[in-house]
Legacy VTK file of the C-alpha trace (Angstrom):
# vtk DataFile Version 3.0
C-alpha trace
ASCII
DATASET POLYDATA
POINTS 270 float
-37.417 -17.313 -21.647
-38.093 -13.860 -19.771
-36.876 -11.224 -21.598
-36.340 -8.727 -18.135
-35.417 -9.647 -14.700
-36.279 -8.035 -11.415
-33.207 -6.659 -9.169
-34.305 -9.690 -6.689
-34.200 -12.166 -9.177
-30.755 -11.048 -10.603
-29.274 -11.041 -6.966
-30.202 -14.681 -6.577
-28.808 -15.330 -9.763
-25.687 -14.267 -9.218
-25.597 -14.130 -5.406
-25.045 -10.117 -5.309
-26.726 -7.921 -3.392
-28.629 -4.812 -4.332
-25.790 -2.188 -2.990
-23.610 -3.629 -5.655
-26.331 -3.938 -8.552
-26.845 0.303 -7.285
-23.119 0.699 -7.638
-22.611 -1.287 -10.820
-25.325 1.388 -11.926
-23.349 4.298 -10.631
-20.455 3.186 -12.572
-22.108 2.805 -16.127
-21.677 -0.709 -15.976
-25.199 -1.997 -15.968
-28.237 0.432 -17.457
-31.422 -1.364 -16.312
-34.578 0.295 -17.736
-37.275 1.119 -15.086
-41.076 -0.741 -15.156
-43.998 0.977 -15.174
-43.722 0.664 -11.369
-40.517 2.237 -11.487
-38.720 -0.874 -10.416
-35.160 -1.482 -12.049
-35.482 -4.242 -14.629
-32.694 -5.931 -16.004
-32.209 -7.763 -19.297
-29.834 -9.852 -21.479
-27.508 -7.219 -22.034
-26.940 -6.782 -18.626
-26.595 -10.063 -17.602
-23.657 -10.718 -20.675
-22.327 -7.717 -18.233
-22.668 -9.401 -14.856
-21.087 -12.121 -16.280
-17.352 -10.049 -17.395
-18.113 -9.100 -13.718
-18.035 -11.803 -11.919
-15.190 -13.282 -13.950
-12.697 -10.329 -13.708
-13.794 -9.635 -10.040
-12.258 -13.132 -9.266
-9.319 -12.381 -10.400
-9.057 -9.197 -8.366
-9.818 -6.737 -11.377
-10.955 -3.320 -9.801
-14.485 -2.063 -10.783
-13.372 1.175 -12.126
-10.749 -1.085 -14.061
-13.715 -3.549 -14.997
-15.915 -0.919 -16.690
-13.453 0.730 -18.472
-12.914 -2.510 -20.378
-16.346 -3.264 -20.995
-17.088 0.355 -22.425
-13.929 0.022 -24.239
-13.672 -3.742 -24.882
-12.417 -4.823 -28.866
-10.319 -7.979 -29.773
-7.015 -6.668 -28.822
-7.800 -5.220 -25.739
-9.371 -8.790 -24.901
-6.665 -10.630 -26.093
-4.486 -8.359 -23.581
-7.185 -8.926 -20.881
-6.513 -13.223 -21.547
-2.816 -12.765 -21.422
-2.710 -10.639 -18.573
-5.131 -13.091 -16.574
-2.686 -15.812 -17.383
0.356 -13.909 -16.161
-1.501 -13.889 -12.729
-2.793 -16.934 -12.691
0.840 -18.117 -12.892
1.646 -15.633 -10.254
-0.716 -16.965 -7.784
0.454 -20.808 -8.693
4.298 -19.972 -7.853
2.327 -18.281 -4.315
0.210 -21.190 -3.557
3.312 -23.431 -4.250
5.365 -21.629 -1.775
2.256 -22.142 0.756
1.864 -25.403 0.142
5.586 -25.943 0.977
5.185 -23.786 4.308
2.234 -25.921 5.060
4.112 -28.933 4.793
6.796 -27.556 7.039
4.914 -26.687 9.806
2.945 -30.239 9.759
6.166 -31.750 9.987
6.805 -29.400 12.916
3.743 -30.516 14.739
4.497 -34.349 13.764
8.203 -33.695 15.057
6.831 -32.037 18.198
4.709 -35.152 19.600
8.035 -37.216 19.102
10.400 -35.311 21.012
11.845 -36.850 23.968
10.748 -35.333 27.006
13.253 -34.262 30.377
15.682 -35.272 28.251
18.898 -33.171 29.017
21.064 -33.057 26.004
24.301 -30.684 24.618
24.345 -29.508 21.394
25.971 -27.120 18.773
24.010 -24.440 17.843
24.965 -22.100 14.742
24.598 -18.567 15.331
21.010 -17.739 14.801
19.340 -14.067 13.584
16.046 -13.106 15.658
13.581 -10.469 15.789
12.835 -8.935 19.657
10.223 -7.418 21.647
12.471 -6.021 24.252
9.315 -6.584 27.054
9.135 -8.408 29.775
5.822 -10.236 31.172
3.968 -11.703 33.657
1.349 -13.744 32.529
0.462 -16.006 29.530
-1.997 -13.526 27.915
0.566 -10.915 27.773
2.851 -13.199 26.379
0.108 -14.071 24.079
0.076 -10.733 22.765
3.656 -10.159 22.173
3.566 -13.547 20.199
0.884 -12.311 17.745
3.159 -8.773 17.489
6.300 -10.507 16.984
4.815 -13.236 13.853
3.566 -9.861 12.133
7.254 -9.423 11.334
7.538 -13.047 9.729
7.245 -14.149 6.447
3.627 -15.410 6.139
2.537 -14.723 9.671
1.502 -17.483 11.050
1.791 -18.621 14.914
0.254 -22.259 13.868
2.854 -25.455 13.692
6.027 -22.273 13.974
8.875 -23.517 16.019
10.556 -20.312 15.950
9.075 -17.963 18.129
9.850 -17.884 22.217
10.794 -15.852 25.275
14.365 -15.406 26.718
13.945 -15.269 30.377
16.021 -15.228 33.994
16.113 -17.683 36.644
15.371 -15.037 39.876
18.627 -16.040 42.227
20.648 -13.555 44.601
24.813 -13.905 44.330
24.409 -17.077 46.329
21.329 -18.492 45.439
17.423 -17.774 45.610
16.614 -15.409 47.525
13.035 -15.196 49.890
12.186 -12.205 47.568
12.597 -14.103 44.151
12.390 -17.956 45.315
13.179 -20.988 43.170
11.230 -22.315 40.737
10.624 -18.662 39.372
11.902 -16.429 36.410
12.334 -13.162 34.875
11.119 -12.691 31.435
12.807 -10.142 29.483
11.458 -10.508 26.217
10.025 -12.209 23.421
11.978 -13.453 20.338
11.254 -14.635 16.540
13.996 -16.360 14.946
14.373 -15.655 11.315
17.185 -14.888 8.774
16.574 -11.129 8.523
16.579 -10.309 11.915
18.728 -7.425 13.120
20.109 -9.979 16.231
21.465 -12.725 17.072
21.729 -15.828 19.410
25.611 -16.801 19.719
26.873 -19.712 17.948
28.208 -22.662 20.728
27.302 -25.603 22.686
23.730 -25.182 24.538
22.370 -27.729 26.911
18.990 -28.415 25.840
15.369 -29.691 27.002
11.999 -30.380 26.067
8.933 -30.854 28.734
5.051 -31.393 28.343
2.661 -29.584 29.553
2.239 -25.916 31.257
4.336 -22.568 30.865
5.021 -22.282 34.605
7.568 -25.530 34.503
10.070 -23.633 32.741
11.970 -22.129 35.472
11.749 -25.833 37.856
13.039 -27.551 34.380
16.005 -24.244 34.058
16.896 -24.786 37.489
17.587 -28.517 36.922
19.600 -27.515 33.927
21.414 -25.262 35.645
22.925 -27.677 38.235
23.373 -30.436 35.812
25.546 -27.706 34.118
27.683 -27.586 37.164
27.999 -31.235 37.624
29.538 -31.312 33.991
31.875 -28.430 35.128
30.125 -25.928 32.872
28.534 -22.937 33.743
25.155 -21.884 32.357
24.927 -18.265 30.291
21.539 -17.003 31.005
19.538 -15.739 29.576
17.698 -18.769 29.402
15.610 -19.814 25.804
11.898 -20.794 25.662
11.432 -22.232 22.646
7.038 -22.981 21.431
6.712 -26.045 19.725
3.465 -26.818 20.359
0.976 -24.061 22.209
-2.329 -22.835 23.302
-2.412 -22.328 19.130
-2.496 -25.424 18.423
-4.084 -27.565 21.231
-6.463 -26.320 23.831
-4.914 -29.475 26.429
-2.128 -27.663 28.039
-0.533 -31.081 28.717
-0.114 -31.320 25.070
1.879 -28.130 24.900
5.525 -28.651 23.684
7.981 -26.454 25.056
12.210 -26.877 24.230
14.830 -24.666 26.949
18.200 -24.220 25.601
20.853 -22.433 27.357
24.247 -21.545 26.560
26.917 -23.355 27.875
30.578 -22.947 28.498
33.853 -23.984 30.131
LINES 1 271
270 0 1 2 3 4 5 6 7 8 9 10 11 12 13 14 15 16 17 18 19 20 21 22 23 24 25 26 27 28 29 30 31 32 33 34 35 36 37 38 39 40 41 42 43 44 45 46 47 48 49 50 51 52 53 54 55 56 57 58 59 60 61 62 63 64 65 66 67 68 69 70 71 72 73 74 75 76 77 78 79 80 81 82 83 84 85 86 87 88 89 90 91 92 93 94 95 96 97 98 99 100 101 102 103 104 105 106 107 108 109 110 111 112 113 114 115 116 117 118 119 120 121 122 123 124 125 126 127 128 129 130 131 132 133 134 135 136 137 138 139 140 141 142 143 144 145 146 147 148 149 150 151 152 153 154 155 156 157 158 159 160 161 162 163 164 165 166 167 168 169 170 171 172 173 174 175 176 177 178 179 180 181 182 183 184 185 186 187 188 189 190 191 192 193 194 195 196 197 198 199 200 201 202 203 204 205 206 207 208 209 210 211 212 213 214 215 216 217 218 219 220 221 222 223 224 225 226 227 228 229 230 231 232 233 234 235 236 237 238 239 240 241 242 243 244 245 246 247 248 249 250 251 252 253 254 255 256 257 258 259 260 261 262 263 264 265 266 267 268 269
């Protein structure tokens, strides 16, 4: 068995680089003696070292923190170290439990999504729900795109992926008595962009909403809101803009826009 190893060699061993074998040095962790060559050489005292390394750095023990207990180490302060390593191992259980659990939820979200009946116009109750807002309007799907990823940094986890609960609230363009030739049919006014959680500072009314799902591309909403709209007439309600746009299924998920998932609801009454 070699009694020395070369800085090389212990880097393979322990797949670390050389900048952290320097800085390991720096600290007073590791005290290689120097060949004839003036190479570093390492032995089996600091390998025993490397080791407490590589074990304490996985469970996110600082450096400083690391080397204090190895210049310092004795049986109590160990038995501290093994008690305080299975404290946060049991932290990080309870953590991956509650990700698991979010992972599960959002699968179901997707699995829900691809069984949703589409241009389906339905009424429903909604309770009074608490959002988040970006109070900006936009024009395209990359700016919308970026007001998404703003909005999710707010959320609990932040993640866009299989999350039902992010959308836009948007307009249909009409004069007093209909479209006009400056803002057609067909077309809409964003106003903002929305994340609906229990924190938020505002909220979507409690009441009966007419509601929709379609397939495919952003650009059917206001055809699909227009439709609504006048099938709110025929039922002797009026529609309360502004209009939801609720992402069930997006460019974050699928790349095939005519997978994309998208529910309208809008507030009805009368």
């Amino acid at each position: 068995m070699k009694d020395h190893y070369t800085i090389g060699e212990i880097g393979k061993l322990f797949h670390i680089g050389p900048d952290s074998l320097r800085y390991y040095e720096k600290l007073g962790i590791l005290s290689p003696r120097r060949g004839d060559n003036g190479y570093r050489l390492y032995t089996a005292d600091d390998i025993w070292r490397l080791n407490i390394i590589r074990d304490l750095r996985e469970l996110g023990m600082s450096m400083e923190a690391i080397g204090d207990y190895i210049k310092n180490r004795s049986l109590s302060s160990t038995v501290r170290l093994l008690e305080d390593e299975i404290a946060l191992v049991q932290e990080r259980l309870k953590a991956l439990a509650l990700l698991q659990d979010n992972l599960r939820q959002r699968l179901e979200i997707l699995l829900q999504a691809g069984e949703l009946p589409a241009e389906h116009m339905a009424e429903t109750y909604q309770n009074e729900r608490h959002y988040w807002l970006i109070p900006e309007g936009y024009r395209s799907d990359d700016e919308m795109n970026l007001l998404m990823q703003r909005l999710v940094r707010r959320g609990a986890d932040g993640r866009l992926i299989g999350n039902n609960c992010i959308g836009s609230f948007f307009e249909l363009n009409r004069g007093q008595s209909g479209p006009s030739p400056a803002s057609p049919a067909g077309t809409a006014r964003y106003t903002g962009a929305f994340l609906m959680a229990e924190d938020g500072p505002h909220i979507i009314p409690a009441g009966r909403y007419l509601s929709l799902v379609y397939r495919g591309g952003y650009h059917q909403s206001p055809l699909w809101a227009e439709k609504m709209a006048v099938q709110a007439r025929k039922q002797g309600l009026t529609a309360v803009p502004p209009f939801l746009e609720i992402l069930w299924a997006d460019i974050h998920e699928t790349a095939d826009r005519e997978e994309f998932v998208t529910e309208l609801q809008v507030l009805v009454q009368g």
